[in-house]
Kinemage of the C-alpha trace (Angstrom):
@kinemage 1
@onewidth
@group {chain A} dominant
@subgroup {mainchain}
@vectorlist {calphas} color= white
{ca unk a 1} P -91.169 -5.274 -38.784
{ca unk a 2} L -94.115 -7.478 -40.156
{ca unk a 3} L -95.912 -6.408 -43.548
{ca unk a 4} L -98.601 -5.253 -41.540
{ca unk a 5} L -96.536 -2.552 -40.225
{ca unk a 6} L -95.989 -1.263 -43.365
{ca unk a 7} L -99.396 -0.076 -43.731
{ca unk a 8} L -100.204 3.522 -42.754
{ca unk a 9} L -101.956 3.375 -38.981
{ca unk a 10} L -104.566 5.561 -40.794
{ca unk a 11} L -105.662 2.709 -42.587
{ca unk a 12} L -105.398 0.465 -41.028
{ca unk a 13} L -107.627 2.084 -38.634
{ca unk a 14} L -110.502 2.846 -40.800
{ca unk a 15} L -113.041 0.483 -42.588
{ca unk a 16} L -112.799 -0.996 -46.111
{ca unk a 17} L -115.959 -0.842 -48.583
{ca unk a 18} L -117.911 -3.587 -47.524
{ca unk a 19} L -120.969 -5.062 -49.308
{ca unk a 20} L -123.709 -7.558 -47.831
{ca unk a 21} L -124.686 -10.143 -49.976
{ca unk a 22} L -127.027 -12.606 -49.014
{ca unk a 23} L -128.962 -14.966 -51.526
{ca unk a 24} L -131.822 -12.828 -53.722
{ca unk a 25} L -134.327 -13.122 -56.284
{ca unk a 26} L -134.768 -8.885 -56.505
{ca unk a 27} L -131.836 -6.974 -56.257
{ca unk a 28} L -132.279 -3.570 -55.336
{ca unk a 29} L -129.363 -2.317 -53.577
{ca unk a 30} L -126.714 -1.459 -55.554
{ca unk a 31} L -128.612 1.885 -57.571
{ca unk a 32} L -128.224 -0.189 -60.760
{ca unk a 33} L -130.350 -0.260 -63.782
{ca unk a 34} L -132.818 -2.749 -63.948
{ca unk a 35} L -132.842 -2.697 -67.414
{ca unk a 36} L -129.727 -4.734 -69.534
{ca unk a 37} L -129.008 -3.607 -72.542
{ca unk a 38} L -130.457 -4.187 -75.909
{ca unk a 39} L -129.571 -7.413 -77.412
{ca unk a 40} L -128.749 -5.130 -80.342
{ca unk a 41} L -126.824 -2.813 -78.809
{ca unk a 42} L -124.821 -5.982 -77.252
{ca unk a 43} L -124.603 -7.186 -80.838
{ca unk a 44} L -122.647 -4.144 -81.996
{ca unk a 45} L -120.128 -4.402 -79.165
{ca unk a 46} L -119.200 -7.999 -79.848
{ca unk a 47} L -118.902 -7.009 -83.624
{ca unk a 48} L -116.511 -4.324 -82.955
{ca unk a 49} L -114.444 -7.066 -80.220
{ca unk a 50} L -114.476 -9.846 -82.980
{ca unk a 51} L -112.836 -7.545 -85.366
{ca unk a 52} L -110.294 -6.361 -83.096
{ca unk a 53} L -107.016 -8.424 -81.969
{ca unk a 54} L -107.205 -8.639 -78.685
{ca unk a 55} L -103.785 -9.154 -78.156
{ca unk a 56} L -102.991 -5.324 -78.722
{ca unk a 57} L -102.820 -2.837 -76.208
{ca unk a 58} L -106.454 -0.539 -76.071
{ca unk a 59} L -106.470 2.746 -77.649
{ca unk a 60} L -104.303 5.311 -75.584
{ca unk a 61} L -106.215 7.741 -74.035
{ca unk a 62} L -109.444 6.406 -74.529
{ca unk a 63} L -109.145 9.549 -77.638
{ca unk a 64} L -112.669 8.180 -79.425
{ca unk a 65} L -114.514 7.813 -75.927
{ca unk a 66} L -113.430 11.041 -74.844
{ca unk a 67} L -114.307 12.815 -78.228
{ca unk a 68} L -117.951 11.218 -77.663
{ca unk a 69} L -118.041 12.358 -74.323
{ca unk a 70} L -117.140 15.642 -75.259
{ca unk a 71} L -119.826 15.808 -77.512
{ca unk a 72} L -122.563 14.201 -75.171
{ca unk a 73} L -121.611 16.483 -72.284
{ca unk a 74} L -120.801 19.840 -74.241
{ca unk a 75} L -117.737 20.027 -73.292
{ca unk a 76} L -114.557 20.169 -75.132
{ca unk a 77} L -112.412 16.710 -75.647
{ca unk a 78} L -108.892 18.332 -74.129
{ca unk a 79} L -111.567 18.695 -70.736
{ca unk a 80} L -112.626 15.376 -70.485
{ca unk a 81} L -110.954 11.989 -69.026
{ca unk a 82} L -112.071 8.520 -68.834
{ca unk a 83} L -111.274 5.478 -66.682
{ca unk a 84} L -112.405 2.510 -64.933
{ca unk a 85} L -115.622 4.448 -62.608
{ca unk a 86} L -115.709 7.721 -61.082
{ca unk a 87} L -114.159 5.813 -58.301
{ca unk a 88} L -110.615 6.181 -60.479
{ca unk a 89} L -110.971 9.955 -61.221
{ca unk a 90} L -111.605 10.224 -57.707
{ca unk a 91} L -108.397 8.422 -56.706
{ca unk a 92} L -106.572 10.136 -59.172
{ca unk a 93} L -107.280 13.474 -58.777
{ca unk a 94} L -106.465 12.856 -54.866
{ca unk a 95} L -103.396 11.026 -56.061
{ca unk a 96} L -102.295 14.012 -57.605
{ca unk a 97} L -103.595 16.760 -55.354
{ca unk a 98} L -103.537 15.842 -51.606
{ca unk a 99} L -100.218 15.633 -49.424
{ca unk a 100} L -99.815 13.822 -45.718
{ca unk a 101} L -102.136 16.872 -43.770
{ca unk a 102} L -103.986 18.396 -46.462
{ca unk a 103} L -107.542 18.534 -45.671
{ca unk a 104} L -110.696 17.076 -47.567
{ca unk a 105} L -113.923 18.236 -46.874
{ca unk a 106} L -117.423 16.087 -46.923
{ca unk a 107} L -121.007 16.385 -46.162
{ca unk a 108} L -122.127 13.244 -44.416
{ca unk a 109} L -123.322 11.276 -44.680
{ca unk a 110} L -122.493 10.643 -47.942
{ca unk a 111} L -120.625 8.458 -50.699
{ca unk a 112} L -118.110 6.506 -48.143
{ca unk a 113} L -115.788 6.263 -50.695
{ca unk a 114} L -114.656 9.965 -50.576
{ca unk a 115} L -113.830 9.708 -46.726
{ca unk a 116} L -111.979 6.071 -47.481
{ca unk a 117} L -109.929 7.179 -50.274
{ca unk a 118} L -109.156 10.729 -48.738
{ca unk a 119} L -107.955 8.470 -45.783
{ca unk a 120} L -105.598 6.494 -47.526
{ca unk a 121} L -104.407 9.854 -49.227
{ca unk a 122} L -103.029 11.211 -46.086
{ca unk a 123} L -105.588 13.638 -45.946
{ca unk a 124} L -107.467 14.702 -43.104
{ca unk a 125} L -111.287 14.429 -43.764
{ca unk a 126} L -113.664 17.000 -42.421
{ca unk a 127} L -117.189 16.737 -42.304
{ca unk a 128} L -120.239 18.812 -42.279
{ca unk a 129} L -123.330 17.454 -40.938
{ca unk a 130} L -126.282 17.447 -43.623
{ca unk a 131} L -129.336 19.532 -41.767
{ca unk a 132} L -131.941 17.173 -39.877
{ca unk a 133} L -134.250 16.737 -42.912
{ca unk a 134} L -130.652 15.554 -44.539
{ca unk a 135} L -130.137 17.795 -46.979
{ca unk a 136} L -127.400 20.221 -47.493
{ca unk a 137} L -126.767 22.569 -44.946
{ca unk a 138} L -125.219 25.564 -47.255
{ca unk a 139} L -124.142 28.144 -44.376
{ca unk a 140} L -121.971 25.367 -42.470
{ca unk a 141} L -120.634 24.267 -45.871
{ca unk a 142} L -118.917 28.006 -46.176
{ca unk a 143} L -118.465 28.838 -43.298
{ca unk a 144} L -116.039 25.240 -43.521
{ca unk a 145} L -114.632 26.113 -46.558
{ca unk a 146} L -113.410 29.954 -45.185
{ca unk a 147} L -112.322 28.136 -41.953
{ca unk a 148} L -110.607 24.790 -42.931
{ca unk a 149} L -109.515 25.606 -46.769
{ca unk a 150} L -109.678 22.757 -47.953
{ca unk a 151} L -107.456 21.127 -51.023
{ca unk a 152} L -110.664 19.226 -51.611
{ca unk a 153} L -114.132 19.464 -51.536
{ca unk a 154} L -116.509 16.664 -52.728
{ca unk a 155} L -120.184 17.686 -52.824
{ca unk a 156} L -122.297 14.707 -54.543
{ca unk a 157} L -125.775 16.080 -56.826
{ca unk a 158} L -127.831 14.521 -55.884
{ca unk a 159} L -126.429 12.831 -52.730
{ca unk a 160} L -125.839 9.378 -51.729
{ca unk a 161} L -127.247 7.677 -49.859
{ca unk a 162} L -129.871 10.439 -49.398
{ca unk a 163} L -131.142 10.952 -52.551
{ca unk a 164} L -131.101 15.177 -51.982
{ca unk a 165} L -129.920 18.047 -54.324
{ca unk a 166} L -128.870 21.080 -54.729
{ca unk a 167} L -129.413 23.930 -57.255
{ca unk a 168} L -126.807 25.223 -59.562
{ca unk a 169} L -127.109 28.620 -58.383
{ca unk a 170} L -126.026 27.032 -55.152
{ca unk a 171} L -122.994 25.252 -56.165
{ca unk a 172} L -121.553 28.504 -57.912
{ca unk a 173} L -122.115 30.188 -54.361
{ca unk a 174} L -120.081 27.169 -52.640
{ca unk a 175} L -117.728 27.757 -55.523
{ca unk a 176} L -117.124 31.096 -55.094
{ca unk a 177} L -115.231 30.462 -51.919
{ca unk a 178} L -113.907 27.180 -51.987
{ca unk a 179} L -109.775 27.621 -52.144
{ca unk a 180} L -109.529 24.495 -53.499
{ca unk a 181} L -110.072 21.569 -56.055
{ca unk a 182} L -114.230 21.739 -56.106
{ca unk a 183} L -115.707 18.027 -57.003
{ca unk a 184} L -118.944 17.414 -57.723
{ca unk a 185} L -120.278 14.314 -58.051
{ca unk a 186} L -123.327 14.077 -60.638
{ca unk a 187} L -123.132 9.955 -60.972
{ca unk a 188} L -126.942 10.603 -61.203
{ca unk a 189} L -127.186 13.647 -63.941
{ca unk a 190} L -129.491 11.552 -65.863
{ca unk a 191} L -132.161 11.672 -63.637
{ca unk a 192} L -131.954 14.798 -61.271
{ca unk a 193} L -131.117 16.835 -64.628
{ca unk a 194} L -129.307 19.295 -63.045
{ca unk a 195} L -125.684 19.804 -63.362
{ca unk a 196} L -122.831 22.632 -62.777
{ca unk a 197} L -120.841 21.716 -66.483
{ca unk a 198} L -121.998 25.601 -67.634
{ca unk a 199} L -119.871 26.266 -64.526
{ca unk a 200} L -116.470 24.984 -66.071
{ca unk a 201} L -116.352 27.505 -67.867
{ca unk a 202} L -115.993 30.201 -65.258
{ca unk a 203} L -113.977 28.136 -62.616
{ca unk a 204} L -110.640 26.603 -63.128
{ca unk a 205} L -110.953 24.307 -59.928
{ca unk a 206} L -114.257 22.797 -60.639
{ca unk a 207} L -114.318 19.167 -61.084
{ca unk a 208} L -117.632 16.985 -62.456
{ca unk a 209} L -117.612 13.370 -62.030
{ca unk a 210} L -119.897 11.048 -63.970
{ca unk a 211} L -120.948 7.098 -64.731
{ca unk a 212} L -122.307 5.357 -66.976
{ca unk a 213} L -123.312 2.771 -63.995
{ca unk a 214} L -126.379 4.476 -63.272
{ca unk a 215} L -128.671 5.778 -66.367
{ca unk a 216} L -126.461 4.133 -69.392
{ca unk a 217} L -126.612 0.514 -67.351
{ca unk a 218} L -122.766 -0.591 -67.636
{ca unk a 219} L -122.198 -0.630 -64.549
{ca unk a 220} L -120.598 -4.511 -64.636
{ca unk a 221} L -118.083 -2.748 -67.494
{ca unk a 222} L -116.985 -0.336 -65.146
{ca unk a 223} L -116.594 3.442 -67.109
{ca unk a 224} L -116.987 6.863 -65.376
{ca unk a 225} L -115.739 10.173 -66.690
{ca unk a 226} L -114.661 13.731 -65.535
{ca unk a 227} L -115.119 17.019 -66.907
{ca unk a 228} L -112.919 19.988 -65.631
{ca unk a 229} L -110.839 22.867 -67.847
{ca unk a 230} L -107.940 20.921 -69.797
{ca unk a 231} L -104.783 22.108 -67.932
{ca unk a 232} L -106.455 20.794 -64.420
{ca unk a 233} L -107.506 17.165 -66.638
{ca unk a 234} L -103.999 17.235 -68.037
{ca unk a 235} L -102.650 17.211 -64.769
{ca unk a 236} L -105.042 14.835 -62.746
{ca unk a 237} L -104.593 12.289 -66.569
{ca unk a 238} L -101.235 12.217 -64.612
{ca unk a 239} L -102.713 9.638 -61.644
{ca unk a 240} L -104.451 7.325 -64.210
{ca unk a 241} L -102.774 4.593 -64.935
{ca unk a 242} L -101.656 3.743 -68.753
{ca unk a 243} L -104.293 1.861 -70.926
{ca unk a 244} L -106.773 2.216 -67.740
{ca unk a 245} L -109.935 1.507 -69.843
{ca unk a 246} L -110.189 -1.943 -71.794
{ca unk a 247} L -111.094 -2.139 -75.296
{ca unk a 248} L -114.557 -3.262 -74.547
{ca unk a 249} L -115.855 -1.015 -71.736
{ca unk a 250} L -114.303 1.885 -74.155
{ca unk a 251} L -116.684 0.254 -77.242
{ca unk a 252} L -119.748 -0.277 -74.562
{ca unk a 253} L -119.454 2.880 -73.762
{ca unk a 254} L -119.486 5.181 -77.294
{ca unk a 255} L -122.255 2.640 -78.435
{ca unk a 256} L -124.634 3.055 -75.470
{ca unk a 257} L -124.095 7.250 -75.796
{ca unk a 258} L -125.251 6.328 -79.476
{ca unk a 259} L -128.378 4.880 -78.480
{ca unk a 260} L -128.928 7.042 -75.408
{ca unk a 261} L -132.528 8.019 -76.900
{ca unk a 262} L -134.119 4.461 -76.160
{ca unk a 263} L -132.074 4.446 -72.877
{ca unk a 264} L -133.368 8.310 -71.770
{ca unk a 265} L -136.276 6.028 -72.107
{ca unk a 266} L -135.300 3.970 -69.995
{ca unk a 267} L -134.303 6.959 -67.466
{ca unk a 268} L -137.987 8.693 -67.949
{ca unk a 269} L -139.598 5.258 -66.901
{ca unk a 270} L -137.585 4.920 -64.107
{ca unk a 271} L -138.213 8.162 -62.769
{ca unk a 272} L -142.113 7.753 -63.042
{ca unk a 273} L -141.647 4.451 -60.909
{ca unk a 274} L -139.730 6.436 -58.192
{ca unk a 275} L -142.649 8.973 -57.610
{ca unk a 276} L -145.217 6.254 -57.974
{ca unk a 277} L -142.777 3.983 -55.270
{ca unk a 278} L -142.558 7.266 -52.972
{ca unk a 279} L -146.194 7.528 -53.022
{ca unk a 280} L -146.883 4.049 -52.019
{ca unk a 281} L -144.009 4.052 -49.218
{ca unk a 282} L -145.715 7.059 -47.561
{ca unk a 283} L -148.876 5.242 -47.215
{ca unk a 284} L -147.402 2.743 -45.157
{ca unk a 285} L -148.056 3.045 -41.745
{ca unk a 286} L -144.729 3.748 -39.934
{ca unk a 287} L -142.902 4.322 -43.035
{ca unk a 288} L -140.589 7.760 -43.092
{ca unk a 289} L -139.342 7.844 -46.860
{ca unk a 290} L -137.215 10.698 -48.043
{ca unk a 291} L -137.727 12.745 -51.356
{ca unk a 292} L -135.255 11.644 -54.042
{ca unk a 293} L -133.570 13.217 -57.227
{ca unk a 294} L -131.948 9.854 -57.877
{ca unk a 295} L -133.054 6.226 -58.674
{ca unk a 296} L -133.066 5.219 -55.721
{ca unk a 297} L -135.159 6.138 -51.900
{ca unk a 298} L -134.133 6.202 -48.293
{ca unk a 299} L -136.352 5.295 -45.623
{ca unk a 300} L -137.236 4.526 -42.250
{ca unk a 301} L -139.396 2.386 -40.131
{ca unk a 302} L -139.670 2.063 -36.102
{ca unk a 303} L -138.001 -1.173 -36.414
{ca unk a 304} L -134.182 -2.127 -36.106
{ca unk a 305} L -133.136 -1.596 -39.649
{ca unk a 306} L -130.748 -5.168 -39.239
{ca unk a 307} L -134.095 -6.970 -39.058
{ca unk a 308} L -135.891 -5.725 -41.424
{ca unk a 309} L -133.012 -5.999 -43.753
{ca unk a 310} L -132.845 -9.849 -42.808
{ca unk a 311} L -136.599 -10.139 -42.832
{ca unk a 312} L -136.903 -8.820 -46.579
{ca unk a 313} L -133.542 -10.697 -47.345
{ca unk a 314} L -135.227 -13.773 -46.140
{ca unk a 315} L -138.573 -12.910 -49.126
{ca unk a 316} L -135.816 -12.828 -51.521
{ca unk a 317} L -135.738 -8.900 -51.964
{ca unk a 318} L -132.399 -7.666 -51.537
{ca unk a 319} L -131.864 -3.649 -50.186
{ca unk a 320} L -129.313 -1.849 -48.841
{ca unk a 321} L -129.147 -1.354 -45.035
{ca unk a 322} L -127.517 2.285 -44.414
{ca unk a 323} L -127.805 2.575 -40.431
{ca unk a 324} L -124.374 2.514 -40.207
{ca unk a 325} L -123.878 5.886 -41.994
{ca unk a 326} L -123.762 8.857 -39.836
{ca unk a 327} L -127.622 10.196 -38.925
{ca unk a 328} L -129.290 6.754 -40.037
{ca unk a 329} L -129.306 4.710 -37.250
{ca unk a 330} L -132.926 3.710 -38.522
{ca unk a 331} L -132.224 3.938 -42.766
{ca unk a 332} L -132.581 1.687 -45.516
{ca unk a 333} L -131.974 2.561 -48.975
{ca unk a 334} L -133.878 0.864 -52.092
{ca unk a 335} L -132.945 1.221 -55.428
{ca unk a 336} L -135.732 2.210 -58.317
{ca unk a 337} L -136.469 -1.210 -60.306
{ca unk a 338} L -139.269 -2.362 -62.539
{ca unk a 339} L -142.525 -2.078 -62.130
{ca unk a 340} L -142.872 -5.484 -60.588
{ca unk a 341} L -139.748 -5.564 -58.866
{ca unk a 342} L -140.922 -2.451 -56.823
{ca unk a 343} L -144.529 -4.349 -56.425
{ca unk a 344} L -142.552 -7.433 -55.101
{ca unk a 345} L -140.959 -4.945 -52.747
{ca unk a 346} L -143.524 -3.347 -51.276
{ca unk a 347} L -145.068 -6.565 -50.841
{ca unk a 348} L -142.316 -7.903 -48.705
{ca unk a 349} L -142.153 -4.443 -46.556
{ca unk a 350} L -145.788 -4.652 -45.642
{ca unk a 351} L -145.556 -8.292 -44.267
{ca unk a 352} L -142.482 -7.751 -42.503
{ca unk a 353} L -143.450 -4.574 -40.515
{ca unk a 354} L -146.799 -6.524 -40.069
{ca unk a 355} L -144.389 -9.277 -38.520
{ca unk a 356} L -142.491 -6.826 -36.316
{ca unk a 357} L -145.957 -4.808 -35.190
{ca unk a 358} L -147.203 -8.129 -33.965
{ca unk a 359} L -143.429 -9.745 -32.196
């Protein structure tokens, strides 16, 4: 038997998380902040590492981050864990939850990191087809919930790489007949401002997953968080491994929730450039662009998406080519930047679908 036979035909089968990276002056494809933090802010951090030995283990249990977190979110400390991303709580709480045959539900497309990790799980992965204007399609959701009964469910508000939502009234009807471990995925709270945490309250298999990659801007530190009722988060701390947060992402982290008033900011300004970068995407002859509640937009043009991808690549403007994602054969994504980043952009768009109009 080789080592490669030791893997699990299921995945070896399916696809790792792959990332294009060609050479860029404006990166917009990742849904990152354009803004880095305040030189202050970085200032405090560096102060708290220099008077730290940094040969001892971080604190266990990430206790202060999750007190902050508690606070920030409303939600009580014993509810709340902490690790490297949402990406771990998602691996954990599958680690812990799904056997070889359980079933995980998705709507697609979505986040490809649900379908990979449920994969490696064991699980089998259903999916639900978002409608044709890609957003949820609520009926099919229950009607797969009542059939399949899931262990599972991962719903993303609002979706990626889509950029749709869906109302809190409508994840407590999704909720009231999902049989198993509900987990919603708000990595972009801070800008759709609507979340299911009141929820928690009533429902002891509701799961929320956040970042701080998005609206905070750490996402090169790597912290995420999860909010469900503290037996559930007592048993899903159980996949996590020991000391999973460094000392520095934990200190990043409780100092940028302190200063989260200059970065809601930050948010608000972002926001306002999405609408005003929908706007001018819609005037563009050709152009099919998608209504977002996140920091980023998806659109279309008549073009093969792989050349226009190349073509803007080639201006220096980096996005992120989606056509591979179930019902996007034609999609690209583009994350919210600055106001001249997005200017830059649009620039590059115009003369490459002038380009392709004239080939």
């Amino acid at each position: 038997m080789s080592g490669l036979d030791c893997i699990k035909i299921s995945v070896r089968g399916i696809k790792g998380y792959t990332l294009e990276r060609p050479a860029y002056e404006v990166k917009l494809d990742q849904n990152e902040n354009p803004f880095d933090l305040p030189e202050e802010l970085k200032a405090e951090v560096l102060e708290e590492a220099r008077k730290r030995p940094w040969g001892m283990y971080p604190e266990f249990g990430n206790e202060a981050l999750r007190r902050d977190l508690a606070e920030y979110a409303g939600w009580m400390p014993e509810g709340v864990l902490a690790g490297n991303g949402s990406n771990e709580m998602i691996s954990a709480l599958l680690a812990v939850s799904v056997e070889p045959g359980d079933r995980v539900l998705i709507s697609e497309p979505t986040f490809t990191v649900y379908r990979l990790l449920g994969t490696v799980m064991g699980a089998e992965v259903i999916s639900v087809p978002l409608r044709l204007d890609l957003t949820y399609d609520l009926p099919a959701l229950k009607e797969a919930l009542k059939r399949h009964r899931p262990k599972v469910f991962f719903l993303a508000n609002p979706n990626n790489p889509t950029g749709c939502g869906i109302d809190p009234e409508d994840v407590e009807e999704l909720l009231s007949c999902c049989p198993g471990l509900f987990v919603l995925d708000e990595a972009y709270y801070e800008f759709s401002g609507k979340t299911a945490q009141p929820l928690l309250l009533r429902y002891d298999n509701l799961i929320v997953l956040r970042t701080f990659s998005k609206a905070f801007g750490l996402a090169g530190l790597r912290v995420g968080y999860l909010l469900a009722q503290p037996d559930l988060a007592s048993e899903i701390a159980k996949g996590l491994i020991p000391y999973n947060l460094n000392f520095f992402s934990q200190t990043a982290a409780r100092k940028a929730l302190s200063w989260w008033p200059l970065l809601k900011e930050r948010v608000e300004y972002i926001k306002a450039q999405r609408d005003t970068l929908f706007r001018e995407l819609k005037a563009i002859r050709g152009v099919r662009v998608r209504p977002s509640e996140a920091n980023f937009l998806l659109f279309e043009t008549p073009y093969n998406p792989k050349r226009v991808f190349r073509r803007l690549a080639e201006r220096g403007v980096l996005v992120r080519d989606v056509s591979g994602y179930p019902m996007l054969s034609r999609a690209l994504r583009v994350t919210v930047g600055r106001e001249e980043e997005n200017e830059r952009f649009l620039r590059a768009l115009r003369e490459v679908l002038e380009e392709l109009r004239s080939t």
